[in-house]
C-alpha positions as CSV (number, residue, x, y, z in Angstrom):
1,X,-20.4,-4.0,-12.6
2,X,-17.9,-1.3,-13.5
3,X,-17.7,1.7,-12.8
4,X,-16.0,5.2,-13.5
5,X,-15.0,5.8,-9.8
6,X,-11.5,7.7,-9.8
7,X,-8.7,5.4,-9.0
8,X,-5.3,6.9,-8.9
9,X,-1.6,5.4,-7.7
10,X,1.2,7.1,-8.1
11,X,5.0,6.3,-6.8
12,X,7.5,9.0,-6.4
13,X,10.9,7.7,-5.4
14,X,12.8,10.8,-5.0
15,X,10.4,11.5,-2.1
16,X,9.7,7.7,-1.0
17,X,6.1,8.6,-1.6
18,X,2.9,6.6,-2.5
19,X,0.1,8.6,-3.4
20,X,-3.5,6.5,-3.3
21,X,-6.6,8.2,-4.2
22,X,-10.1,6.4,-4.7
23,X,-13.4,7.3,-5.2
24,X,-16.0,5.1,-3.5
25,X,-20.2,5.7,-4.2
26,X,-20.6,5.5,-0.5
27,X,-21.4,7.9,2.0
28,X,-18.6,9.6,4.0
29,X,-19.5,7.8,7.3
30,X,-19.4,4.4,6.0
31,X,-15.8,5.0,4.7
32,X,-14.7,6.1,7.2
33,X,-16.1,3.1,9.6
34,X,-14.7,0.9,7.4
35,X,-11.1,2.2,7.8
36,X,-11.2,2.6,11.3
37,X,-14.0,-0.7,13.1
38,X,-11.9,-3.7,13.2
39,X,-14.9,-5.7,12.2
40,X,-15.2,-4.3,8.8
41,X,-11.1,-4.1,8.5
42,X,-10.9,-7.4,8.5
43,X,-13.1,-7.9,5.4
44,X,-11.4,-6.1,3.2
45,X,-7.8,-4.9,3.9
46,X,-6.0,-8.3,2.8
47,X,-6.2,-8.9,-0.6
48,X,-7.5,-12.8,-1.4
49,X,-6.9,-15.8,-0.9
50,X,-5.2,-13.9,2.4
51,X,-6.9,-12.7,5.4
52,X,-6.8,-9.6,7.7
53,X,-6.9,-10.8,11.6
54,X,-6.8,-8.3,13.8
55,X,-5.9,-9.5,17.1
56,X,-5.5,-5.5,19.3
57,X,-7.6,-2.4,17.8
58,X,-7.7,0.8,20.2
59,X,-8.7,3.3,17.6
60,X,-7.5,6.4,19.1
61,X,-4.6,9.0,19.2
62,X,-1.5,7.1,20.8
63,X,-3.4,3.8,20.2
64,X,-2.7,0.8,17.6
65,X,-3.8,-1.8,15.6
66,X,-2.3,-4.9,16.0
67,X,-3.1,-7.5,12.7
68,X,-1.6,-10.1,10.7
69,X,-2.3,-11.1,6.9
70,X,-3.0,-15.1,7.1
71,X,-2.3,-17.3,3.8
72,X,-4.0,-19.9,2.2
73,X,-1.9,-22.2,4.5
74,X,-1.8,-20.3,7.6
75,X,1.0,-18.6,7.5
76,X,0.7,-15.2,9.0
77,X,2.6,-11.6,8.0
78,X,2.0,-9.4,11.2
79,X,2.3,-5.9,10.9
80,X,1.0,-2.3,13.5
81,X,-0.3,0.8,12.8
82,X,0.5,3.4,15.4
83,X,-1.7,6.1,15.0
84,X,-0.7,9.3,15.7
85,X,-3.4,12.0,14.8
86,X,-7.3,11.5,14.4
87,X,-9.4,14.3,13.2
88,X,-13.5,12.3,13.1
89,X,-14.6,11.8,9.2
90,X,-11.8,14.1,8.4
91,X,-8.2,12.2,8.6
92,X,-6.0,10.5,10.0
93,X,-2.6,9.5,10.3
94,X,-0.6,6.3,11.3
95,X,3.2,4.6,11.7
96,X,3.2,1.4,9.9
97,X,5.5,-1.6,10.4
98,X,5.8,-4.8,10.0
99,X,5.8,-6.6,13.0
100,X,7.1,-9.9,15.1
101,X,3.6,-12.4,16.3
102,X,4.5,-10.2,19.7
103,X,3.9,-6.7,18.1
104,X,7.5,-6.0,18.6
105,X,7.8,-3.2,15.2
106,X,10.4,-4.1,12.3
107,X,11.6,-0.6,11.9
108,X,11.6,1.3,9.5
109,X,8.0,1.8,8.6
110,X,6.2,4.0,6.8
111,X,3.8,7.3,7.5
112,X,-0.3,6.9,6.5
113,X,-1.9,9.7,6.2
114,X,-5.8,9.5,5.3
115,X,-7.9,12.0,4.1
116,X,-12.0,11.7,3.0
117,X,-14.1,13.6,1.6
118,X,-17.7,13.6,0.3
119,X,-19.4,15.2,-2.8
120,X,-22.5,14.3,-5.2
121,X,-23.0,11.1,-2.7
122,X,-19.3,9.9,-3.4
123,X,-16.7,9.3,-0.9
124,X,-13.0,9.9,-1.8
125,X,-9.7,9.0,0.0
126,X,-6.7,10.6,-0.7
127,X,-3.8,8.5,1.3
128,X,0.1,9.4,1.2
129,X,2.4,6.7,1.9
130,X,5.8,8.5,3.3
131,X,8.8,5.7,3.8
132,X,11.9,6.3,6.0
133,X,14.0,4.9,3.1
134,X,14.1,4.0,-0.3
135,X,15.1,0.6,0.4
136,X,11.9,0.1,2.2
137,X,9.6,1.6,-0.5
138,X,11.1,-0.6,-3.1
139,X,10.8,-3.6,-0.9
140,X,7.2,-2.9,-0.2
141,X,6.9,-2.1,-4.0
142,X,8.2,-5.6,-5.2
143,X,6.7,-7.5,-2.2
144,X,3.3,-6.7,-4.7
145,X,2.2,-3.7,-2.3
146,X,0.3,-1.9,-5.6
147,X,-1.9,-5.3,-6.7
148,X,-2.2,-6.3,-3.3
149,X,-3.9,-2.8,-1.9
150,X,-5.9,-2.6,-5.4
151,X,-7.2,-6.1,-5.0
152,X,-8.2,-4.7,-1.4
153,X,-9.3,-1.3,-2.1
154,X,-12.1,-3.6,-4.5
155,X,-12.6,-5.6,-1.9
156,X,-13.8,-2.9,-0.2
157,X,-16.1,-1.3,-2.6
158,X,-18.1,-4.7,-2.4
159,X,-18.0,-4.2,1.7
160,X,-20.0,-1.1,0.8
């Protein structure tokens, strides 16, 4: 089934910015749980034949998730979000690395910051990628980072 839900991503290199905004024809509170409960996390936020694991969630200011992207084959692409601010069905915002199998962070990372809203029934997320370098952008750029999180962000809208 399509659909005419807004889906924008932009990339601005001279600010090592990502800009993500998508619409979702879901209610506020279910977005929201799904970016923040481990549980539903880990159905959508790795784009297939991949996997989200979360092996440590502590959804809280100061707290982190700890997860790994798992291949076909098993191999496994750890990675932490730190988060840093948390404002309930409002926003929040996250330090995000990749990671060593002890959740020892592969600085630099980059800086998620989340944003929903809800209007006519719809839910939409407006989420800013800040990188500490360009080097790091463009790696997360060619590593696929735009397919990937699209292939995920439509995973999700069949979680809802």
């Amino acid at each position: 089934m399509k659909n005419n839900l807004l889906f924008d991503f932009k990339v601005d290199k001279k600010t090592k910015t990502v800009f993500v905004d998508k619409e979702f024809a879901a209610d506020l509170s279910l977005v929201w749980d799904a970016f923040t409960k481990k549980e539903l996390l880990d159905q959508w936020w790795a784009p297939k034949p991949f996997k989200s694991k979360t092996k440590q969630m502590d959804f809280r200011e100061g707290g982190m998730r700890f997860y790994a992207m798992v291949g076909p084959e098993g191999q496994e692409h750890w990675a932490i979000q730190k988060y840093k601010s948390i404002t309930p069905k409002s926003n929040f915002t996250y330090l995000n690395a990749f990671a060593d199998k002890d959740a020892n962070p592969d600085l630099p990372g980059s800086d998620w910051d989340l944003s929903f809203s809800e209007q006519n029934g719809k839910t939409t997320v407006n989420i800013v990628i800040v990188n500490d370098s360009l080097e790091r952008m463009e790696q997360m750029i060619e590593m696929g980072f735009k397919e990937g999180f699209t292939a995920a962000l439509q995973q999700l809208e069949a979680v809802l």
